[in-house]
C-alpha positions as CSV (number, residue, x, y, z in Angstrom):
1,X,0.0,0.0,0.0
2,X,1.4,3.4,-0.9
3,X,1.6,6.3,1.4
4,X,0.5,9.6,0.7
5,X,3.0,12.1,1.5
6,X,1.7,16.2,1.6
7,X,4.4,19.0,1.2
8,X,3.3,22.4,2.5
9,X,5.2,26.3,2.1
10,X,9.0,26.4,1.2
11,X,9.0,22.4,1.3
12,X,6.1,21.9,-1.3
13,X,8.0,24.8,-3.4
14,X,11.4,22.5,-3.3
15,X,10.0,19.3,-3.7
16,X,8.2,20.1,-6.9
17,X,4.5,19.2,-5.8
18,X,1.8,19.2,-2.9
19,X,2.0,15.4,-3.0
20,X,3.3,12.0,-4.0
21,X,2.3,8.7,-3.3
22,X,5.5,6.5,-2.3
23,X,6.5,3.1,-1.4
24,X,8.8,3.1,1.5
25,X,12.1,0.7,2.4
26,X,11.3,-1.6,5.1
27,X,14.0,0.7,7.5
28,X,11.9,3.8,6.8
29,X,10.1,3.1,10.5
30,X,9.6,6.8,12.1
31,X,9.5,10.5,10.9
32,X,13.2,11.1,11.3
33,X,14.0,8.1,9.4
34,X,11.1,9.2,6.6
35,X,13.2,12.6,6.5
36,X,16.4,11.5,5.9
37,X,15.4,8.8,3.1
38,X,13.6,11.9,1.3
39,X,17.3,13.8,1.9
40,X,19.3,11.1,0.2
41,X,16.7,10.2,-2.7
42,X,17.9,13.0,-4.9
43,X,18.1,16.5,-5.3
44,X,14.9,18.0,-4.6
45,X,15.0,16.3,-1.2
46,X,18.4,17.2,-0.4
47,X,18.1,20.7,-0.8
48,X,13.7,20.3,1.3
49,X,15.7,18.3,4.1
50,X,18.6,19.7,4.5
51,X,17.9,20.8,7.7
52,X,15.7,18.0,9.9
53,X,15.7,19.8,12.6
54,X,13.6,22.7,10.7
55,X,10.4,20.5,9.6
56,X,7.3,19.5,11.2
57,X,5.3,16.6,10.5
58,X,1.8,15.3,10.7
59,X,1.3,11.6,10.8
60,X,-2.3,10.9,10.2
61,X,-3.8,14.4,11.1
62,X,-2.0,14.5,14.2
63,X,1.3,16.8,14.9
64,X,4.5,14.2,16.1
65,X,8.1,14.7,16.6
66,X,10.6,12.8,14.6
67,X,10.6,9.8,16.7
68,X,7.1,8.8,15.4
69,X,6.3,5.4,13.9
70,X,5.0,5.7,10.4
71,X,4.3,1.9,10.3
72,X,0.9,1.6,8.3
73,X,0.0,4.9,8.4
74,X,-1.7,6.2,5.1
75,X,-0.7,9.7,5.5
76,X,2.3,12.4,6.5
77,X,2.7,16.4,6.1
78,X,5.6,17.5,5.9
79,X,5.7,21.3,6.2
80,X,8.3,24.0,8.3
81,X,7.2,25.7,11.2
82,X,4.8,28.0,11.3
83,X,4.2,31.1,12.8
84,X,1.5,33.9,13.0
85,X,-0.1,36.5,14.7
């Protein structure tokens, strides 16, 4: 089953897209893991992931750090932080 991945701001802008629906290697197992596979995949993610420490994620509607398990989840944002006012 392929999981939907959502890209939000300066992320969606680098990675080319809102969306993609991927297939993840079996050590992809939390967010931090997710983060660094999309850094090392090619370009585009290199230069969106550069910095982990910057971006956010959303594992099924619900904010997480990067420890998370993404194990049979069907969807993650992946956005940077946000501010307002």
């Amino acid at each position: 089953m392929a999981l939907t991945l959502s890209y939000f701001a300066w992320v969606r802008e680098r990675m080319g897209g809102a969306d993609e629906a991927v297939a993840l290697p079996d050590d992809v197992r939390t967010v931090a893991d997710l983060i660094a596979w999309l850094a090392a995949r090619d370009d585009r993610g290199g230069l969106a992931f550069a910095e982990p420490a910057r971006i956010r994620a959303a594992v099924d509607g619900q904010m997480v750090g990067p420890d998370a398990i993404i194990v049979g989840v069907a969807e993650i944002a992946l956005f940077p932080p946000v501010t307002g006012g």
